[in-house]
PAZAPA-4460 file (N, C-alpha, C; in steps of 0.05 Angstrom, whole numbers, plus 32768, in hexadecimal, padded with zeros to 4 digits):
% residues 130
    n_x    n_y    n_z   ca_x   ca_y   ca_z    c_x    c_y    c_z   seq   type   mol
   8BBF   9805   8337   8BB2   981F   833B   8B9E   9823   8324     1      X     A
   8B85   982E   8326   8B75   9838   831F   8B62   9853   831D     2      X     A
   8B5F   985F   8308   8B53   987E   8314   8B39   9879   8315     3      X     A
   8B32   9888   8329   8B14   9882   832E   8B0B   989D   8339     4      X     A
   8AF9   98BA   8326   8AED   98C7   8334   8B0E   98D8   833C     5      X     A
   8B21   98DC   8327   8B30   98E8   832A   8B50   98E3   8342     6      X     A
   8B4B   98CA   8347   8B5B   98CB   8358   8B66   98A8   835B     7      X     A
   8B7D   98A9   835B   8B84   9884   8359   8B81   9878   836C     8      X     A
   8B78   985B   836E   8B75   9850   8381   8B7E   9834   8375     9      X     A
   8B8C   9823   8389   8B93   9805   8386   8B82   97F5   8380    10      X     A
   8B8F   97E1   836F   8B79   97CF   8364   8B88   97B5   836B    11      X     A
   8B7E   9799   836D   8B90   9782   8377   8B9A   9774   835C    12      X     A
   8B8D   9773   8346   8B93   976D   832B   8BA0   9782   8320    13      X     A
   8BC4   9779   831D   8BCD   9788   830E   8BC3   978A   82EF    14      X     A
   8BC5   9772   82E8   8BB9   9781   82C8   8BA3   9794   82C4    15      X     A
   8B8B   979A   82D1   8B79   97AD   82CF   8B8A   97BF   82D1    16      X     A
   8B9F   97C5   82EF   8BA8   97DB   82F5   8BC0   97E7   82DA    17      X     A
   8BCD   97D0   82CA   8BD3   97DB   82B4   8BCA   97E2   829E    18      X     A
   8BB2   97D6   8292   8BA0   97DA   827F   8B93   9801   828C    19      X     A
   8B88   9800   82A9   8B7F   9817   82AB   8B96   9831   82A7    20      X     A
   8BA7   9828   82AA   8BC2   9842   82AE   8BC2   9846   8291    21      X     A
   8BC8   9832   8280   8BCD   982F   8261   8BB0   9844   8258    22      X     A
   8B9A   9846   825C   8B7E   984A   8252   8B87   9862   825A    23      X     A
   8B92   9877   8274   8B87   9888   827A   8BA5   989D   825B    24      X     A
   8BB9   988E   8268   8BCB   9898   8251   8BC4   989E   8238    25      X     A
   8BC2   9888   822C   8BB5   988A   820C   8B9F   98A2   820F    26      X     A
   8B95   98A3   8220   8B7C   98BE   821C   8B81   98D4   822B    27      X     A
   8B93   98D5   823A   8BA2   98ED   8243   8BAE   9903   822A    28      X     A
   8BAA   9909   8216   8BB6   9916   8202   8BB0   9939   820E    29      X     A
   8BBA   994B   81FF   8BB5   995F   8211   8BA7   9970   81F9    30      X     A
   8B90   9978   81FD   8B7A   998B   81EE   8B86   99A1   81E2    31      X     A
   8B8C   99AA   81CD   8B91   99C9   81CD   8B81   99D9   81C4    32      X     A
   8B5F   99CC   81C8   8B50   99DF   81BD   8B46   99E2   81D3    33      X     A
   8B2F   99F2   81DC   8B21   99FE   81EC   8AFF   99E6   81E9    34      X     A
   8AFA   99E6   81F9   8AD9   99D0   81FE   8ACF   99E1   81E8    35      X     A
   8ABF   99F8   81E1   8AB7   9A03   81CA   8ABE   99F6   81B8    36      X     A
   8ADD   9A03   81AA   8AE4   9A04   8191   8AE5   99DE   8190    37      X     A
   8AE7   99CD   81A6   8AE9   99AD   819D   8AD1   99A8   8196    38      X     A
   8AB1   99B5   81A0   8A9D   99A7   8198   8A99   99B5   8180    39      X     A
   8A9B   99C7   817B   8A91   99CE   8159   8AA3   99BE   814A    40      X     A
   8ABF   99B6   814C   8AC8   99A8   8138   8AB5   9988   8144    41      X     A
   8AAF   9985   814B   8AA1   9966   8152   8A8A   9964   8148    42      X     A
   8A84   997A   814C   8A5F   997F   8146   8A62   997C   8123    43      X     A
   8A7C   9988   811A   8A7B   9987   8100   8A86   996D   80F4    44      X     A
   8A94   9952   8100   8A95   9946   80FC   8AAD   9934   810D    45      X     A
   8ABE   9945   810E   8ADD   9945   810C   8AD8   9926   8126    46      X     A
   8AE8   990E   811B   8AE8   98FA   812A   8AFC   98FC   813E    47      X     A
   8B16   9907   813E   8B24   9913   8156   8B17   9926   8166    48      X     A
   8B08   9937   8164   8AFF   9946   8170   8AEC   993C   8188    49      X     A
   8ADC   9926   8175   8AC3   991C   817F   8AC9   990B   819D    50      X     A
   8AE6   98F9   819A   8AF2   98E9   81A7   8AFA   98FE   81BF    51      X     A
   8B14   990D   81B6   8B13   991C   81D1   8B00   9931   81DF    52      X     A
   8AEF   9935   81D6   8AD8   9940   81E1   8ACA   992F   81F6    53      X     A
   8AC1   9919   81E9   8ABF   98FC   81F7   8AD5   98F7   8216    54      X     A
   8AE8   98FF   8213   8AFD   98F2   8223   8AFE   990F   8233    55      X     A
   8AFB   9922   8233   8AF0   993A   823F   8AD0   993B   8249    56      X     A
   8AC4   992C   8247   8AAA   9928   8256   8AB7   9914   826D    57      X     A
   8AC4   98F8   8267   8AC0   98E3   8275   8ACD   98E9   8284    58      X     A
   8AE8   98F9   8280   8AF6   9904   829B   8AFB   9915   82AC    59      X     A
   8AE4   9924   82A7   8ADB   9945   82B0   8AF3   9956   82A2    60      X     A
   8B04   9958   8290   8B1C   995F   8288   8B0A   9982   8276    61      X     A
   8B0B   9995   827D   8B04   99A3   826F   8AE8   99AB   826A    62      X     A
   8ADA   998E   8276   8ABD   9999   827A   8AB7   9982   8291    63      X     A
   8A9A   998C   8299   8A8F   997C   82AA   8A8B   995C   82A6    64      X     A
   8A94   994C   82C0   8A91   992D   82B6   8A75   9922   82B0    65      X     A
   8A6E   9915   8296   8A55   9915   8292   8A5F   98F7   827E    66      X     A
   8A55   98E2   828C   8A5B   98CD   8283   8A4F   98C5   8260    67      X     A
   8A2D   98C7   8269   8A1A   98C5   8248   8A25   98D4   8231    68      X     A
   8A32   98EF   823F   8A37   9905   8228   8A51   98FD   821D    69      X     A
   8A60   98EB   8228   8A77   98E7   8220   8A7A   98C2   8212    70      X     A
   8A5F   98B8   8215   8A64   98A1   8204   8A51   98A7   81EF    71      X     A
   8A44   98C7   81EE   8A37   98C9   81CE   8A51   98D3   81BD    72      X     A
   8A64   98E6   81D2   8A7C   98EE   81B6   8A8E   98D6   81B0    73      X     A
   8A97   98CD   81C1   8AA8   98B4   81B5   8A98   989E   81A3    74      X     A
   8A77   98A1   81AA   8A68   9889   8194   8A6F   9895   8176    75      X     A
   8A6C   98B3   8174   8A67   98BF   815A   8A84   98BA   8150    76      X     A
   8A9F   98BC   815A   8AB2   98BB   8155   8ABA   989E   8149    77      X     A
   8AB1   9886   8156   8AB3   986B   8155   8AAB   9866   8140    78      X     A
   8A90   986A   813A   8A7E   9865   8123   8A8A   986D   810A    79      X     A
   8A9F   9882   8111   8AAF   9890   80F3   8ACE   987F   80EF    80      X     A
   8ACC   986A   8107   8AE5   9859   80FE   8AFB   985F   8116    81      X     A
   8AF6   9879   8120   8B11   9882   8135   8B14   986B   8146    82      X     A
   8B25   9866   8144   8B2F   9849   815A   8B3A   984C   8177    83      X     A
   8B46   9866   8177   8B46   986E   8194   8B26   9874   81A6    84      X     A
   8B1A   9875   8197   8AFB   987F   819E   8AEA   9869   819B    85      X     A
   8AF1   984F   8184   8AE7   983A   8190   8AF0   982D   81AA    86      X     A
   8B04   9834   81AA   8B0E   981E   81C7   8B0B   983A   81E5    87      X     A
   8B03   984E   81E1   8AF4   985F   81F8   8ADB   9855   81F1    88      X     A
   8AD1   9851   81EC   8AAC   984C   81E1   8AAD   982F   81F5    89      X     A
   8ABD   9816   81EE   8ABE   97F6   81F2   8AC1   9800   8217    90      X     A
   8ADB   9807   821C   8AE4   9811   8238   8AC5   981E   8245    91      X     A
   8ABC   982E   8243   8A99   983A   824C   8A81   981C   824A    92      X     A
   8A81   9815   823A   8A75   97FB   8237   8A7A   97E3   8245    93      X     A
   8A9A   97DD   824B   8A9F   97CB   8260   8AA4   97DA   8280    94      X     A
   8AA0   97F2   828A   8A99   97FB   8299   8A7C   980B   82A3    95      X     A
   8A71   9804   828F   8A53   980D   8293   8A4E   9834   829F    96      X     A
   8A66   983F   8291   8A63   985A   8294   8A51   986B   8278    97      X     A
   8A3A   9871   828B   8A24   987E   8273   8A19   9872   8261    98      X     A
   8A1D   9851   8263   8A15   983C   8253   8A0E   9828   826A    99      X     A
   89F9   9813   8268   89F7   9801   8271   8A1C   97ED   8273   100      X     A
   8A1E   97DE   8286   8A33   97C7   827F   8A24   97B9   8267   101      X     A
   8A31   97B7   8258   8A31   97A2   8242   8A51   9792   823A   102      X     A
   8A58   9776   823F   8A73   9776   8230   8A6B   976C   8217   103      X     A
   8A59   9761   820F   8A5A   975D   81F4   8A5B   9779   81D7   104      X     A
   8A54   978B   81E9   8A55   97A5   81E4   8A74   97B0   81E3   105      X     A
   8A7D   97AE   81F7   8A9A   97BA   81F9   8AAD   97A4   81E8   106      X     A
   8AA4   9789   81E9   8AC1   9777   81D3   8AC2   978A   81BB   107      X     A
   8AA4   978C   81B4   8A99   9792   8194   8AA8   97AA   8195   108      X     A
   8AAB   97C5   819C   8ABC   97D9   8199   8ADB   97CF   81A3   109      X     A
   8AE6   97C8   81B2   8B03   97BE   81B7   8B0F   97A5   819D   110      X     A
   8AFA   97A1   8198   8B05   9795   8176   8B07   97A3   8163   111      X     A
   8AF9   97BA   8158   8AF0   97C6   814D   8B0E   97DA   8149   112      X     A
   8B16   97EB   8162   8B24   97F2   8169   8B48   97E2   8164   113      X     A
   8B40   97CC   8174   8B61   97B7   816C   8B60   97B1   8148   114      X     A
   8B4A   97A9   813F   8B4D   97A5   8129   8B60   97BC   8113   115      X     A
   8B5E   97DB   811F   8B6F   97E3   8111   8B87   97F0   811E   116      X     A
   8B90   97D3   8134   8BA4   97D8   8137   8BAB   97EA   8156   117      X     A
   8B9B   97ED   816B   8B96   97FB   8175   8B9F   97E0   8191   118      X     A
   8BB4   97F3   81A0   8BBF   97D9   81A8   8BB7   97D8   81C8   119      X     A
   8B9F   97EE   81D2   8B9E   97EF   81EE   8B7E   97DA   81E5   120      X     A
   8B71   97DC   81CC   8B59   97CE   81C2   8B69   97B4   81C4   121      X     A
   8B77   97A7   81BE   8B85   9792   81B4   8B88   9787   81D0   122      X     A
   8B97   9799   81E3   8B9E   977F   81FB   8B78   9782   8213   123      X     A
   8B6B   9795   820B   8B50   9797   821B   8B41   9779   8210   124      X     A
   8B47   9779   81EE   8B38   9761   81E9   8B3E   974F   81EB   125      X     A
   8B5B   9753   81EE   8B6A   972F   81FA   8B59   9727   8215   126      X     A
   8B5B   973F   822D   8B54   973F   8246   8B39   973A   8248   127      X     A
   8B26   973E   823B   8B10   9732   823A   8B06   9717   822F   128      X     A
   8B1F   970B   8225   8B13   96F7   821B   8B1B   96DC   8228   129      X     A
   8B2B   96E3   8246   8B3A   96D4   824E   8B24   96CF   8260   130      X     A
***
């Protein structure tokens, strides 16, 4: 199974279908700020913020689905080291949501990400390299 556009659909490769269930989990966390009060703390820096703000664009979760707007918050978040937010940034990049497809793009964040330990980065980069 895979979500797609809100709604799961079967996939014939289980491992995608577990890697995607695993991806939606890890970013399923539940907001307790309001879309406002998350972008001023983002706007002001805050690399959690920036991430789920990000993960609230890409999934219409709280605001409208807007793919670009949601791989600029997870970029700013990435760039500050957040590893959950590099491996949302890599995941947009190897799906070409609001980014061109690039995989040499997406290893480079899913390492980035595994490197500190980040273990949905860790088996994405295994899976790409196979």
């Amino acid at each position: 199974m895979v979500e797609r556009n809100g709604e799961f659909q079967a996939t014939a490769d289980p491992m995608k279908a577990i890697v995607s269930i695993l991806c939606f989990l890890i970013s399923s966390s539940l907001f307790a700020d309001d879309i406002e009060a998350l972008k001023a703390k983002a706007e002001k820096g805050d690399a959690r913020a920036q991430n789920n703000l990000g993960y609230m664009y890409n999934y219409g979760r709280g605001a409208e689905k807007d793919f670009k707007e949601a791989v600029k918050w997870y970029r700013k978040a990435a760039k500050q080291g957040d590893a959950k937010a590099q491996f949302n940034l890599g995941n947009m990049y190897e799906k070409g949501q609001g980014v061109l497809v690039d995989g040499k793009e997406a290893v480079k964040w899913y390492r980035k990400a595994a490197e500190q330990g980040n273990a949905f980065g860790q088996l994405k980069l295994g899976i790409m390299r196979l």
